[in-house]
C-alpha positions in Angstrom: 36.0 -129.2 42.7 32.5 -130.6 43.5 30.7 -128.1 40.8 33.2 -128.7 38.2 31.9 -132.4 39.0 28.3 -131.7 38.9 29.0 -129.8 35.3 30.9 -132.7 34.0 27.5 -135.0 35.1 25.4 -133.4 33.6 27.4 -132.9 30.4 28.4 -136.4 30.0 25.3 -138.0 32.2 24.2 -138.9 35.7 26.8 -141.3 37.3 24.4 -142.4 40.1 23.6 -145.9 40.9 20.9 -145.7 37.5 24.3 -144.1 35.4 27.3 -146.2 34.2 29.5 -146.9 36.7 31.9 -147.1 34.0 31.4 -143.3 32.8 32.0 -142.6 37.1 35.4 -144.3 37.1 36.2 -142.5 33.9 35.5 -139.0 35.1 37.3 -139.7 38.5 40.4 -140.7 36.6 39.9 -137.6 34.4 39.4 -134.9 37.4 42.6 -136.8 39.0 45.1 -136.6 36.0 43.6 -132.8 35.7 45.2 -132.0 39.2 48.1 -134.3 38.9 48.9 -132.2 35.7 48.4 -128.9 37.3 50.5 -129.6 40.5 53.3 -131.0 38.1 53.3 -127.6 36.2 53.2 -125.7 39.1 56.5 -127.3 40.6 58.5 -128.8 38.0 60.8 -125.3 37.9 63.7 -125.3 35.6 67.0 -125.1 37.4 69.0 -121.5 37.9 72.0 -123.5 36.7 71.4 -126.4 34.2 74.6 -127.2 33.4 78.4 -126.7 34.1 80.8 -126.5 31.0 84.4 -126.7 30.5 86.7 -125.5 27.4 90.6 -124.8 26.8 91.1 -121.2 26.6 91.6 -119.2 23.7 95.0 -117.8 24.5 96.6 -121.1 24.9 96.8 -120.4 28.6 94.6 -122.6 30.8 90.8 -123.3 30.9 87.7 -122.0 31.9 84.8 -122.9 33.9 81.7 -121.6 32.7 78.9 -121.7 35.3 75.6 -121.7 32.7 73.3 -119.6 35.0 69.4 -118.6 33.9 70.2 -115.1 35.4 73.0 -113.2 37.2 74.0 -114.5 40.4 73.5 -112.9 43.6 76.7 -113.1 44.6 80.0 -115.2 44.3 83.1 -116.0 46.4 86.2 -118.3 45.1 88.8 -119.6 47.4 92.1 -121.7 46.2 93.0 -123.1 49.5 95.6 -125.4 47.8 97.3 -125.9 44.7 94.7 -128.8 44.1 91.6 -127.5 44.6 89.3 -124.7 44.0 85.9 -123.6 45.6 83.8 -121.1 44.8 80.3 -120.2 46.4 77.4 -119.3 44.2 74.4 -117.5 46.1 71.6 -117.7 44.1 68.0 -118.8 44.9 66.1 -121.4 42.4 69.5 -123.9 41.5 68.2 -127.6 41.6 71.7 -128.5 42.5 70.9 -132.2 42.0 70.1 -131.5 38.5 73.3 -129.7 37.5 74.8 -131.5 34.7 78.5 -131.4 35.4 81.4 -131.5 33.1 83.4 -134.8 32.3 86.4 -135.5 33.7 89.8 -134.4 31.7 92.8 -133.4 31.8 93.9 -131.3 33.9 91.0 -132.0 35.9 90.4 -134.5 38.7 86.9 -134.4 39.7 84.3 -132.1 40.0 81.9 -132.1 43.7 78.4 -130.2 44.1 77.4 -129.4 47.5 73.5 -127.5 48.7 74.5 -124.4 51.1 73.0 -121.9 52.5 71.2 -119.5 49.9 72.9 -121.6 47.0 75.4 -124.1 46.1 79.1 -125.1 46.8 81.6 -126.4 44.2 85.0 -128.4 44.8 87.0 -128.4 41.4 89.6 -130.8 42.4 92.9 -130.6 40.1 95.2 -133.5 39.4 98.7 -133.6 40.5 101.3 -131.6 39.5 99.2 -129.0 37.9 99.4 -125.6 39.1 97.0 -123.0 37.5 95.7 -119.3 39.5 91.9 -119.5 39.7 89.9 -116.2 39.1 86.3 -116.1 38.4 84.3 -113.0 37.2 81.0 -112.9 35.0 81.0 -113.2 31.7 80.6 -110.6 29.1 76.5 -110.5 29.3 76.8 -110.3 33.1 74.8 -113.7 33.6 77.2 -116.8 33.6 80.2 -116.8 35.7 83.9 -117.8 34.7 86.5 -119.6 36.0 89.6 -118.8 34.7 92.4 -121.3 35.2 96.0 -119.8 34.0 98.9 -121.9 33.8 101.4 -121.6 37.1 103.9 -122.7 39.2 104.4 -124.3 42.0 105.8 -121.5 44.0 103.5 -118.8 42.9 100.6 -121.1 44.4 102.3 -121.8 47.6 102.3 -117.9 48.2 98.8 -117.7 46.9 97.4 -120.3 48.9 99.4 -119.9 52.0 97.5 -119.8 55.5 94.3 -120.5 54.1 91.8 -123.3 54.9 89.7 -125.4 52.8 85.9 -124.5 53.1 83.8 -127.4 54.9 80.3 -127.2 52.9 79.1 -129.1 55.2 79.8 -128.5 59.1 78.4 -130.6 61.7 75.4 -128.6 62.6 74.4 -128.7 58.8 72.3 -131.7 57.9 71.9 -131.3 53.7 74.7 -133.6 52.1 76.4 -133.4 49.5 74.5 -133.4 46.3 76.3 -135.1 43.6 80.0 -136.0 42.8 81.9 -136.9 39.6 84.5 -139.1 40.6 86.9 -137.5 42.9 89.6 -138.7 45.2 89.5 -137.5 48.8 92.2 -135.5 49.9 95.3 -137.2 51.2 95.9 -137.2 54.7 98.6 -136.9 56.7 99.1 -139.3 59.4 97.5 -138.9 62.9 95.5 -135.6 61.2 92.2 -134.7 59.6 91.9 -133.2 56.1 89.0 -131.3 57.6 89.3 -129.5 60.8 86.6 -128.8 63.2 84.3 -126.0 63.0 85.7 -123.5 66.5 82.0 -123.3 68.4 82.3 -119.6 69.8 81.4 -120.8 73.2 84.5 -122.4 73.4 86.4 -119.3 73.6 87.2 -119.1 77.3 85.6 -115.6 79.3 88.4 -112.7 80.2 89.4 -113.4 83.9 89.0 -109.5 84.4 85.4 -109.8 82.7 82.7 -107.8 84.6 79.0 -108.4 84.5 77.7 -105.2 82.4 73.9 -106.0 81.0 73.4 -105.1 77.3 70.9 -102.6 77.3 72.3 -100.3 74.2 74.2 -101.2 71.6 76.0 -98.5 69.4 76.0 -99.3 65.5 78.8 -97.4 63.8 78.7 -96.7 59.8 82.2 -95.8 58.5 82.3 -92.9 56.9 79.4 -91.1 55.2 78.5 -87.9 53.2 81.6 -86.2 51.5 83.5 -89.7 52.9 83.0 -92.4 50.5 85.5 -94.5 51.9 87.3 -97.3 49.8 85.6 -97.7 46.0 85.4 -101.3 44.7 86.6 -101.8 40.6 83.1 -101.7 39.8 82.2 -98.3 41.8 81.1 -99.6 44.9 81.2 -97.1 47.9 82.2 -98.2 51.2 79.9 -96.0 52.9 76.9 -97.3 51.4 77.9 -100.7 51.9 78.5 -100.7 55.4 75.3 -98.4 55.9 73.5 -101.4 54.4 74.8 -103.6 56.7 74.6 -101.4 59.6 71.0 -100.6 59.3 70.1 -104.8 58.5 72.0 -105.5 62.3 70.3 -103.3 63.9 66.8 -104.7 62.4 67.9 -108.2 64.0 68.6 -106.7 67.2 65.1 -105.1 67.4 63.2 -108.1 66.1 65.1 -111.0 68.1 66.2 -108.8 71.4 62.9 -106.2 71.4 64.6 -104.9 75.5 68.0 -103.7 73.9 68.1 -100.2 73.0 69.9 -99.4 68.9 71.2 -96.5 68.4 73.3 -95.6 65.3 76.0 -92.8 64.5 74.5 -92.4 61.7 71.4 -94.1 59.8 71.4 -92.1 56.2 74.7 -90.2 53.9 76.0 -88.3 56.4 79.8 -87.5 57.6 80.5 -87.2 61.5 84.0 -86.4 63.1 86.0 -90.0 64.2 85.8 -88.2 68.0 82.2 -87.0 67.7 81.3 -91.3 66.9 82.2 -92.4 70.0 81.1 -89.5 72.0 78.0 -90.0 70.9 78.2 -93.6 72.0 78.8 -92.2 75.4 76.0 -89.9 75.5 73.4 -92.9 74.8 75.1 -94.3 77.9 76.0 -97.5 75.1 77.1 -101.0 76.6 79.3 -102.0 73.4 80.4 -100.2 70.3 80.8 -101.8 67.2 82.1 -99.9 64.3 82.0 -101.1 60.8 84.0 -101.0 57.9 85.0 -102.7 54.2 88.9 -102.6 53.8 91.0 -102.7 50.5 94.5 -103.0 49.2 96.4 -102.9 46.4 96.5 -106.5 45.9 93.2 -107.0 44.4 93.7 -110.9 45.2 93.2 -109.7 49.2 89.9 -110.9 50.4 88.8 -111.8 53.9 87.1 -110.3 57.4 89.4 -109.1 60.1 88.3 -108.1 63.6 89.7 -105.2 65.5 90.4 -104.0 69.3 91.6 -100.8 70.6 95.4 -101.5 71.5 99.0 -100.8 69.9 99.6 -102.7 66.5 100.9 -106.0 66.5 102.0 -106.3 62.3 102.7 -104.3 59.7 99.0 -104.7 58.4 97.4 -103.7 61.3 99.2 -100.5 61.0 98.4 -100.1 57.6 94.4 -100.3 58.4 94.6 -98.0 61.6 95.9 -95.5 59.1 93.8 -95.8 56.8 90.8 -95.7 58.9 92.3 -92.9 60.7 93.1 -90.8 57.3 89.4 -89.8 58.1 90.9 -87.0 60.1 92.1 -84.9 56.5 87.9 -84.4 55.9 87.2 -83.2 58.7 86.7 -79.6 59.7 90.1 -78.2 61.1 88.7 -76.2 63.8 87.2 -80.1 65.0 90.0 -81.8 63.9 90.3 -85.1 65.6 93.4 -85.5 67.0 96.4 -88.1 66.2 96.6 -90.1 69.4 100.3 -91.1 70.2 101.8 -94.6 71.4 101.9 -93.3 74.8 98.6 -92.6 75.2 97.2 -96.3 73.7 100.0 -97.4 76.3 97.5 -95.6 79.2 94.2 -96.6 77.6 95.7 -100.2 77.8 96.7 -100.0 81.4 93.4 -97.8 83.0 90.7 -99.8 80.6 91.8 -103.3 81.0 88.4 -104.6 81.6 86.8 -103.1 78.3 90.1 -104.5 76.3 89.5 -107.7 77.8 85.9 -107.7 76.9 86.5 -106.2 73.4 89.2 -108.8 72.6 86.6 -111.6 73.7 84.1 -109.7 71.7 85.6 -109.9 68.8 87.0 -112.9 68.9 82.7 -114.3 69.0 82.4 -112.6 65.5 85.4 -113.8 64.1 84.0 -117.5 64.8 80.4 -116.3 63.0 82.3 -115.4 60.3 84.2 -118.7 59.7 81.4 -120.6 60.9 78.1 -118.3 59.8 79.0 -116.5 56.3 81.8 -118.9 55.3 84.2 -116.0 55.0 88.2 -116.5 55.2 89.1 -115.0 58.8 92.2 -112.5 58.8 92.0 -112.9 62.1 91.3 -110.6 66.0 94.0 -107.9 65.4 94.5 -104.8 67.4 95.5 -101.3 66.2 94.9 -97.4 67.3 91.9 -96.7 66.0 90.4 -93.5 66.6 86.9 -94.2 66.7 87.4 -96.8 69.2 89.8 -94.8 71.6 86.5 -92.0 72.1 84.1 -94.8 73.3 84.1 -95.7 77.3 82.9 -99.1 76.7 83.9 -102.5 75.1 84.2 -101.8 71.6 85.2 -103.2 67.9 86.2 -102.3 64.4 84.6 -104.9 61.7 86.4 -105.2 58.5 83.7 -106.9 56.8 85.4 -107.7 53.5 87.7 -106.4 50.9 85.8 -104.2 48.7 88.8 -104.2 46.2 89.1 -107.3 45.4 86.2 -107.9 42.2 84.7 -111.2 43.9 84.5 -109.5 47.4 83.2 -106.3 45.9 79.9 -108.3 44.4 79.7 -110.5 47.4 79.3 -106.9 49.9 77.2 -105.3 47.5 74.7 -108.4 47.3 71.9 -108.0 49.6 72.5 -111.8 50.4 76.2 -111.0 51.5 74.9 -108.1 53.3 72.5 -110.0 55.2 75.3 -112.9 55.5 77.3 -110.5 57.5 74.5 -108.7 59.4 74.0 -112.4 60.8 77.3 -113.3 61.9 77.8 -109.8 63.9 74.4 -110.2 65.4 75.1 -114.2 66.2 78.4 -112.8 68.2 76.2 -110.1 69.9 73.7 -113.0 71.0 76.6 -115.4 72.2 78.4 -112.1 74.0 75.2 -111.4 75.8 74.4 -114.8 76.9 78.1 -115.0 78.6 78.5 -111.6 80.3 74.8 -111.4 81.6 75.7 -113.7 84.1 
């Protein structure tokens, strides 16, 4: 600064006591708009969403949403919890949230609510009553805004759609950014003697196993489903399962080195590569591993199914649980016959159950900490701790889960998984159940 100074004396004159005091005060005023004009340039950045829009559609059947972003988003995840509402996340660095024009209010419409989150921003599209319209967003035709496509309903079809699911809470207690702004919307009505929102489930709440033992984490396993010739489920958009859950695999085990540097990693596989179901857990064995975690993307033929289920070893409790132990278990048909794994039979889950009760107890707990990281960490919809047969758990001696990180067949899932935010999202929440199942067993 001080030689830019000295050039503008002796350009303009000396501004000691012989100068103009007048010409001084006019070159400090001059040097201090120059700086407040370069800082204001330097941090006045456009938004990554200026504005929200709505129009009727074209077809006569609803209305759409249209989220006017810069550039693609990262990744996006709608909910409907009830026939009155709609959320979706939008994970995108850069949006001024505070500066996002949002639409006026009209019919069928009730309000519209912004909230700052976690890597982007939250919004609430509240609906008036008695109007019943299916959400589903996608991005539009260039790939950069996203739409929200509101089709006429009924009331029936939206109690199926929305049933057992929970509104999101933007803003749980241990998160101190507010809301951001609010067209006018009416809070939810509430029944009497309840809560429209519940409390967040803190993961040390969920009580230890009686038959817990003290075992100290010194390896943990990190299991990739499927690989090389395997490509697992394939989202709409060509997404391979194997690749995503090698993504996410390989980002868990980087938080376990860098934030518990005396715990051993070792992976089943860390590149494109198929191993036999058995061969997984063997190998857990053989590094002597103090938990197994195995993961995985699930799909369905409902493309509307989205959500992260957690799994034990143990018989099958529901129809859907059966359906993803097969599936998972179909690996055996690529696998070379003379290695086949072998079908295991209800009798011999029946004995696993009965001689490992200690490792079932500590898996079900286990699993049961990343469920919580899920709902509370990544803001996913939890399926639930379910139990099935699963092969690759029934070959590991130690407490052990099977992740189903997401539905990679739904279209909104699919981007979410193949972000590297929702990848990283995930990571988190596993590693966050690790850290809280640690700190409780190493007693």
């Amino acid at each position: 600064m001080w030689p830019h100074f000295s050039y503008l004396e002796n350009r303009y004159g000396s501004t000691t006591s012989n100068g103009s005091p007048f010409l001084k005060s006019r070159l400090f005023t001059l040097l201090f708009l120059l700086l407040l004009g370069c800082f204001a340039s330097g941090h006045a950045q456009p938004s990554a969403l200026p504005n929200i829009s709505v129009a009727t559609r074209s077809d006569g059947l609803g209305y759409v949403v249209r989220l006017h972003l810069s550039t693609p988003a990262d990744s996006f995840r709608l909910i409907q919890p009830s026939a009155d509402l709609i959320q979706i996340a939008v994970y995108k660095n850069g949006i001024a949230a505070a500066s996002v024009r949002l639409p006026q209010i009209r019919d069928p419409f009730a309000g519209f609510r912004l909230h700052a989150i976690n890597r982007g921003v939250g919004l609430d599209i509240r609906l008036q009553k008695n109007q019943f319209y299916i959400a589903r967003a996608y991005p539009d035709a260039n790939g950069r805004h996203l739409l929200i496509a509101l089709t006429r309903s009924t009331e029936r079809e939206l109690s199926i759609l929305t049933s057992g699911l929970t509104e999101v809470n933007w803003t749980p207690a241990e998160q101190t950014v507010p809301p951001i702004q609010t067209r006018p919307m009416p809070e939810p009505e509430k029944k009497p003697g309840t809560d429209s929102t519940p409390p967040a489930t803190q993961p040390s709440a969920i009580p230890l196993p009686a038959n817990n033992f003290d075992r100290k984490l010194n390896t943990i396993v990190i299991d990739a489903g499927h690989g090389g010739h395997d490509p697992g489920a394939i989202g709409p958009r060509g997404t391979r399962e194997k690749d995503v859950v090698l993504k996410i695999s390989l980002r868990l085990g980087e938080l376990i080195k860098e934030q518990m540097p005396d715990v051993n990693v070792v992976y089943t596989r860390s590149d494109d590569r198929f191993i036999n179901l058995y061969e997984r857990g063997r190998m857990a064995n053989r590094a002597k591993g103090d938990l197994f975690i195995s993961i995985h993307a699930n799909s369905h033929r409902n493309s509307q199914a989205f959500g992260a289920e957690v799994y034990f070893l143990g018989l099958h409790k529901s129809e859907d649980a059966f359906e993803v132990m097969k599936k998972e278990n179909s690996v055996i048909a690529l696998e070379d016959p003379a290695t086949r794994t072998r079908e295991l039979t209800d009798e011999e889950i029946i004995l696993y159950e009965l001689t490992n009760t200690a490792y079932i107890a500590n898996s079900q707990y286990f699993s049961a900490l990343i469920d919580e990281q899920f709902k509370s960490n990544a803001q996913r919809k939890s399926r639930g701790v379910k139990q099935a047969g699963f092969l690759v758990l029934y070959h590991a001696s130690m407490p052990a889960v099977l992740v189903e990180v997401g539905f990679i067949s739904n279209p909104s899932e699919e981007q979410f998984l193949r972000s590297e935010n929702g990848q990283w999202l995930l990571a988190e929440s596993i590693f966050k159940g690790i850290r809280e199942y640690r700190t409780r067993v190493e007693r």
